[in-house]
C-alpha positions as CSV (number, residue, x, y, z in Angstrom):
1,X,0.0,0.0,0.0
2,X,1.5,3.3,-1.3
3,X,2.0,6.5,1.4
4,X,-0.4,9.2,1.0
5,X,2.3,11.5,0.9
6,X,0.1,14.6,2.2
7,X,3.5,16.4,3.5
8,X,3.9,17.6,-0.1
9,X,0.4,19.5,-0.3
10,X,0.0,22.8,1.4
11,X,-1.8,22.8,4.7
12,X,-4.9,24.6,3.1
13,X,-4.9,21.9,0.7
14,X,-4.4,19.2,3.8
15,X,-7.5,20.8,5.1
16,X,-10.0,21.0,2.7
17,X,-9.2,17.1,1.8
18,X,-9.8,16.3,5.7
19,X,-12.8,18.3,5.6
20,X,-14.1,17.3,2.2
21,X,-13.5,13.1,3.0
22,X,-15.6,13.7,6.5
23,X,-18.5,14.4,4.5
24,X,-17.6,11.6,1.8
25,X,-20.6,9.9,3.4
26,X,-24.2,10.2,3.1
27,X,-25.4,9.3,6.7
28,X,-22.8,12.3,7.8
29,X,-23.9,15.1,5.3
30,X,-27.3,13.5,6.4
31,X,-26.1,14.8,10.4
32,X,-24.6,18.3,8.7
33,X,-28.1,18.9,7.4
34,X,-29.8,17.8,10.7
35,X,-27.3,19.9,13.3
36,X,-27.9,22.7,10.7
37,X,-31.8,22.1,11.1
38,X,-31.9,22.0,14.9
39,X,-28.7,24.3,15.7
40,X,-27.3,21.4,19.0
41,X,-28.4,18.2,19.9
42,X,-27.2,15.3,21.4
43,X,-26.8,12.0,20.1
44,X,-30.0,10.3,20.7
45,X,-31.9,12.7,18.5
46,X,-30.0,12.1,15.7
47,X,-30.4,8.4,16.3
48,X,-33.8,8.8,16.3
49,X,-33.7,11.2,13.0
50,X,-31.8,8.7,10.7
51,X,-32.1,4.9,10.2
52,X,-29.1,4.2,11.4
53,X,-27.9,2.3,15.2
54,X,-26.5,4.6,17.6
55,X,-23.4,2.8,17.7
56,X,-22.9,3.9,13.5
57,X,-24.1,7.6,14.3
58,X,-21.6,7.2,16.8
59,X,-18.9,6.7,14.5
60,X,-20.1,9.0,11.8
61,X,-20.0,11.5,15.0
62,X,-16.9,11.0,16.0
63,X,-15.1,11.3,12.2
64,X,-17.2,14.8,11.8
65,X,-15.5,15.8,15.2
66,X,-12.0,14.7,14.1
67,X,-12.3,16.5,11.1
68,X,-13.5,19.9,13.2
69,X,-16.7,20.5,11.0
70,X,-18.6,19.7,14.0
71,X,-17.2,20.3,18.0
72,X,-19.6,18.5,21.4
73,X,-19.6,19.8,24.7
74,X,-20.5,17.7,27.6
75,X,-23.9,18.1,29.1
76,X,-24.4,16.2,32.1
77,X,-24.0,12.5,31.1
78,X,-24.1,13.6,27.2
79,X,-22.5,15.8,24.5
80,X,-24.1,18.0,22.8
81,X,-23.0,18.6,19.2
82,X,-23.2,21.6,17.2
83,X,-21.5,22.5,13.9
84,X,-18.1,24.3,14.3
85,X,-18.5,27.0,11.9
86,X,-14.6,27.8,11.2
87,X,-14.5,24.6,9.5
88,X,-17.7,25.5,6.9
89,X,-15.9,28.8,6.5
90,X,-12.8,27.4,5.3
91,X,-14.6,25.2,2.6
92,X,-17.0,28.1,2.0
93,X,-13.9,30.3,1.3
94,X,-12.5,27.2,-1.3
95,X,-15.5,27.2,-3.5
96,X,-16.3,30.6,-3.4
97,X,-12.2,31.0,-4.9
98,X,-12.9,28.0,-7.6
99,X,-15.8,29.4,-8.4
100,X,-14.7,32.6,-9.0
101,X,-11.6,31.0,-11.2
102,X,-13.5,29.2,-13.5
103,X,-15.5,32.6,-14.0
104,X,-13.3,34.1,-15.2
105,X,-11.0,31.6,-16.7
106,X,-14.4,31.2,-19.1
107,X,-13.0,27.5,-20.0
108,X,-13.8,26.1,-23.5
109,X,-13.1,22.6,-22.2
Protein backbone atom coordinates (compact mmCIF):
# COMPACT_ATOMS: atom_id res chain seq x y z
CA UNK A 1 0.00 0.00 0.00
CA UNK A 2 1.47 3.30 -1.28
CA UNK A 3 1.97 6.54 1.37
CA UNK A 4 -0.37 9.22 1.03
CA UNK A 5 2.29 11.55 0.88
CA UNK A 6 0.13 14.57 2.20
CA UNK A 7 3.54 16.40 3.52
CA UNK A 8 3.87 17.63 -0.07
CA UNK A 9 0.40 19.47 -0.29
CA UNK A 10 -0.02 22.77 1.41
CA UNK A 11 -1.81 22.82 4.74
CA UNK A 12 -4.87 24.55 3.12
CA UNK A 13 -4.87 21.85 0.66
CA UNK A 14 -4.37 19.22 3.78
CA UNK A 15 -7.48 20.80 5.09
CA UNK A 16 -10.04 21.01 2.68
CA UNK A 17 -9.24 17.10 1.80
CA UNK A 18 -9.78 16.32 5.67
CA UNK A 19 -12.83 18.29 5.64
CA UNK A 20 -14.09 17.34 2.20
CA UNK A 21 -13.52 13.11 3.01
CA UNK A 22 -15.62 13.70 6.49
CA UNK A 23 -18.48 14.45 4.54
CA UNK A 24 -17.59 11.57 1.76
CA UNK A 25 -20.59 9.86 3.36
CA UNK A 26 -24.23 10.19 3.13
CA UNK A 27 -25.39 9.34 6.69
CA UNK A 28 -22.82 12.29 7.81
CA UNK A 29 -23.87 15.14 5.27
CA UNK A 30 -27.32 13.51 6.40
CA UNK A 31 -26.11 14.78 10.42
CA UNK A 32 -24.65 18.25 8.73
CA UNK A 33 -28.07 18.86 7.42
CA UNK A 34 -29.83 17.83 10.67
CA UNK A 35 -27.32 19.87 13.25
CA UNK A 36 -27.94 22.73 10.74
CA UNK A 37 -31.84 22.09 11.14
CA UNK A 38 -31.88 22.04 14.89
CA UNK A 39 -28.75 24.26 15.68
CA UNK A 40 -27.32 21.41 18.97
CA UNK A 41 -28.43 18.24 19.87
CA UNK A 42 -27.18 15.28 21.38
CA UNK A 43 -26.84 12.03 20.08
CA UNK A 44 -29.99 10.33 20.65
CA UNK A 45 -31.92 12.70 18.48
CA UNK A 46 -29.98 12.10 15.67
CA UNK A 47 -30.38 8.41 16.28
CA UNK A 48 -33.81 8.83 16.29
CA UNK A 49 -33.72 11.18 12.98
CA UNK A 50 -31.85 8.72 10.69
CA UNK A 51 -32.13 4.89 10.21
CA UNK A 52 -29.07 4.17 11.40
CA UNK A 53 -27.92 2.32 15.22
CA UNK A 54 -26.48 4.64 17.57
CA UNK A 55 -23.35 2.85 17.68
CA UNK A 56 -22.93 3.89 13.45
CA UNK A 57 -24.07 7.60 14.29
CA UNK A 58 -21.56 7.16 16.79
CA UNK A 59 -18.95 6.74 14.49
CA UNK A 60 -20.06 9.00 11.82
CA UNK A 61 -20.04 11.51 14.99
CA UNK A 62 -16.86 11.01 16.00
CA UNK A 63 -15.11 11.29 12.18
CA UNK A 64 -17.19 14.78 11.78
CA UNK A 65 -15.48 15.76 15.16
CA UNK A 66 -11.96 14.69 14.10
CA UNK A 67 -12.31 16.48 11.08
CA UNK A 68 -13.52 19.95 13.22
CA UNK A 69 -16.71 20.47 11.05
CA UNK A 70 -18.61 19.69 14.02
CA UNK A 71 -17.17 20.25 18.03
CA UNK A 72 -19.59 18.50 21.44
CA UNK A 73 -19.58 19.85 24.73
CA UNK A 74 -20.55 17.68 27.64
CA UNK A 75 -23.90 18.14 29.12
CA UNK A 76 -24.42 16.20 32.14
CA UNK A 77 -23.95 12.47 31.12
CA UNK A 78 -24.10 13.62 27.17
CA UNK A 79 -22.54 15.82 24.49
CA UNK A 80 -24.14 17.97 22.77
CA UNK A 81 -23.01 18.57 19.21
CA UNK A 82 -23.21 21.61 17.15
CA UNK A 83 -21.51 22.53 13.90
CA UNK A 84 -18.07 24.31 14.34
CA UNK A 85 -18.54 27.00 11.88
CA UNK A 86 -14.62 27.77 11.25
CA UNK A 87 -14.47 24.56 9.47
CA UNK A 88 -17.69 25.50 6.92
CA UNK A 89 -15.95 28.75 6.52
CA UNK A 90 -12.85 27.45 5.34
CA UNK A 91 -14.63 25.16 2.63
CA UNK A 92 -16.97 28.05 1.95
CA UNK A 93 -13.86 30.30 1.31
CA UNK A 94 -12.50 27.23 -1.25
CA UNK A 95 -15.48 27.22 -3.47
CA UNK A 96 -16.35 30.59 -3.39
CA UNK A 97 -12.25 31.03 -4.93
CA UNK A 98 -12.91 28.01 -7.62
CA UNK A 99 -15.76 29.37 -8.44
CA UNK A 100 -14.71 32.57 -9.00
CA UNK A 101 -11.63 30.98 -11.18
CA UNK A 102 -13.55 29.20 -13.47
CA UNK A 103 -15.49 32.56 -14.00
CA UNK A 104 -13.29 34.09 -15.20
CA UNK A 105 -11.04 31.58 -16.68
CA UNK A 106 -14.39 31.22 -19.14
CA UNK A 107 -13.01 27.48 -20.00
CA UNK A 108 -13.78 26.05 -23.48
CA UNK A 109 -13.15 22.64 -22.22
Amino acid sequence: MGATKTEHFTDKQNDIATLSKALGHPARVAIIDYLLSVDACICGDIVNELPLAQATVSQHLKELKNAGLIKGSIEGNAICYCIDEKALQKMQQYFAKVSDRLARKKSKC
